[in-house]
N, C-alpha and C positions, 0 to 999 in steps of 0.2 A: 549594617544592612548587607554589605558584600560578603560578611564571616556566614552571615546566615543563608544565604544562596549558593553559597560554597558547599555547605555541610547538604543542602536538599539536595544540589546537583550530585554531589560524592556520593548518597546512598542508594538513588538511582542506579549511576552509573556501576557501581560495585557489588550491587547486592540485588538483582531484582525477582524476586520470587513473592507469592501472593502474601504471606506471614509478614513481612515488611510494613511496620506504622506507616513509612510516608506512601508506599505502594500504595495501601487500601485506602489511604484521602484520597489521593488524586484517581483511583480506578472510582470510587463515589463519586467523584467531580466531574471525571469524565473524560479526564483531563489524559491519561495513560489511553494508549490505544488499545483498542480488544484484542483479546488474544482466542476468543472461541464463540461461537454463535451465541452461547449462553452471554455471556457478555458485552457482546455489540447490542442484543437485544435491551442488556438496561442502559447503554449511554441512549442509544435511538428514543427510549425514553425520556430521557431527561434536556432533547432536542427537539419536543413534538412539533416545531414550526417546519421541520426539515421534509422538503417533497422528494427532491432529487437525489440518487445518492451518484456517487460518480467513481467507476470503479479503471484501475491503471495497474500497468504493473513496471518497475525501474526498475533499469540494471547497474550493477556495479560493479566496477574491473576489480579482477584479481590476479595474482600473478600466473605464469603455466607451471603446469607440474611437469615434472619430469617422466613420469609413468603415460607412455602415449593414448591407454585406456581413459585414466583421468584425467587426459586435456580432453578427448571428444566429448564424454560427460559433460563439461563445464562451457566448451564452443559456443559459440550465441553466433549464429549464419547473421542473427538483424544489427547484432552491433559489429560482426567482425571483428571477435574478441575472445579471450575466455571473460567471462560474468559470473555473479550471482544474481539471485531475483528475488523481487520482493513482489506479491501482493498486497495493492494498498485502496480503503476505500474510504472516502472522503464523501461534501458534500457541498452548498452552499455555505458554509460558515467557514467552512476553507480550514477544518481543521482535520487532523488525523483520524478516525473514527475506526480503524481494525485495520491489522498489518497480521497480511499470513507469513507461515515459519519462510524462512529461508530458501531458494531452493538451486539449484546449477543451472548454467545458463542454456541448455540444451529442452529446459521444460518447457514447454507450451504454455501460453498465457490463460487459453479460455481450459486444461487440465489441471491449470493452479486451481481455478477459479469452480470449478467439479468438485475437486478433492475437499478446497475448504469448509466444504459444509454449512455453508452460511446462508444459501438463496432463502430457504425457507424464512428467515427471519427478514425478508426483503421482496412480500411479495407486494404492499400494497404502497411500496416506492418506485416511483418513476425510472428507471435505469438509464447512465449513458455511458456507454461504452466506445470501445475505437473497433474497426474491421478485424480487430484479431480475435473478435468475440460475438461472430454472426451467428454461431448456431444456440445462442441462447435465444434467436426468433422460435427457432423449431424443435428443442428439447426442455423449455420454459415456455411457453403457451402464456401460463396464467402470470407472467409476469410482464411489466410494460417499458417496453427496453425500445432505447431510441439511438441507434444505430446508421451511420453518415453512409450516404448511396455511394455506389464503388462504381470508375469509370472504366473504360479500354479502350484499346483500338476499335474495337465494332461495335461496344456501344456508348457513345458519348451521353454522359448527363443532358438533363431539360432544363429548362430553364428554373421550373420549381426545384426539381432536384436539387439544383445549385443552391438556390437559397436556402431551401430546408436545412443542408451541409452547413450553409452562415449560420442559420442559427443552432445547429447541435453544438457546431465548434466553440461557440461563443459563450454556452454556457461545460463544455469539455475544457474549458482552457483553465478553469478553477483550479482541477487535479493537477492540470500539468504546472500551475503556479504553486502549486502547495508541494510537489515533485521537486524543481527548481529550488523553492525556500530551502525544501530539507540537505537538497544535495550544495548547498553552501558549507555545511559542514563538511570541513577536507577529511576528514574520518570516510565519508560515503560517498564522496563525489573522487578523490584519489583510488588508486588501486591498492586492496587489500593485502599487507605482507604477514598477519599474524600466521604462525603457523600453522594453527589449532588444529586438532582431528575434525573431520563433516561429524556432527552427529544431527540431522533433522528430528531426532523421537521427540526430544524436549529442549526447550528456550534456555533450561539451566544448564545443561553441555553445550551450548550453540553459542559461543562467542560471536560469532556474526550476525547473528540475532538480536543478541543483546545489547549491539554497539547499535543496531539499525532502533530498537525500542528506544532507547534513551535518547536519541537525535529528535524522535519523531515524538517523546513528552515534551524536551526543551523548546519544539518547533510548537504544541499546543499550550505549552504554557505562555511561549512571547504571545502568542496570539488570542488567546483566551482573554475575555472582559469581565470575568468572573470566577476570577482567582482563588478566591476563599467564600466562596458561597455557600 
């Protein structure tokens, strides 16, 4: 049993492009995260119970570079770091459901969340997002995105405000458990020293891509109840 999750987990991890036997089971299963709208769109199929989707984005340390151009590139002012980023979008079932490419830590979360080209296939899902992603109120209209009221010095929340906040967080807390799981793996939660070149074009030069996909299959295969279905 060990020899044979040995060899699923190695091919994964070494080789992952769509031609791959064990790729195309588990992207059928559903089990591999999406990698383009086309794709999110047939796992979301094969989970029609799912209302909610619940969209985050993580960061992960990497080390500085020496070229002072590409540390500002890579800077993250929220973690006070250099980083990279992932978008990642989950749901109730609390598994991985589509992870956008890679990107430096200086990129805005709701500009990931633009570029990836995905809203369309997510209109007649409930959204919930954190404050770093307000203007999907007002350049998504036709989508129904449920977004936690933001306080200040001048204007303090109401009392429903508060609670509404209880309960967005309460069902937002999913992503950031499923965030948590993944960054158990010291590979994503430690700071990254491979050396590789950036290349964002494709998954198959993006060695940090590639290490963030295969965390985030092993993370929906522990958690998946239907392994081989």
């Amino acid at each position: 049993m060990m020899s044979f999750w040995y060899e699923e987990t190695k091919s994964i991890w070494t080789s992952i492009c769509d031609t791959t036997p064990i790729v195309i089971i588990f992207k059928k299963n559903g089990l591999l995260p999406a990698l383009t709208e086309g794709e999110l769109t047939q796992v979301l199929k094969r989970y029609p119970e799912i209302k909610d989707i619940l969209i985050d984005v993580t960061e992960r340390p990497i080390e500085r570079k020496k070229n002072y151009e590409q540390q500002k590139k890579e800077y993250s002012w929220k973690k006070k770091m250099h980083t990279m980023k992932n978008l990642i979008i989950s749901s109730e079932n609390k598994l991985v459901l589509w992870l956008w490419k890679t990107e430096v830590g200086t990129k805005h979360d709701y500009k990931m969340l633009k570029e990836s080209g995905f809203m369309g296939a997510l209109v007649k899902y409930s959204l919930r997002v954190d404050l770093w992603f307000h203007w999907i109120l007002s350049e998504y209209p036709q989508h129904t995105s449920m977004i936690p009221h933001k306080s200040s010095k001048l204007k303090k929340l109401s009392a429903s405000q508060k609670e509404e906040n209880t309960i967005i967080g309460s069902i937002r807390v999913w992503i950031e458990n499923v965030i948590g799981w993944v960054k158990k793996y010291w590979i994503i939660a430690s700071r990254y020293r491979n050396r590789t070149i950036w290349d964002f074009r494709t998954v198959k030069d993006n060695m940090k891509q590639k290490f963030m996909i295969a965390v985030c299959w092993l993370y929906n295969l522990s958690k998946s109840k239907h392994l081989f279905a």
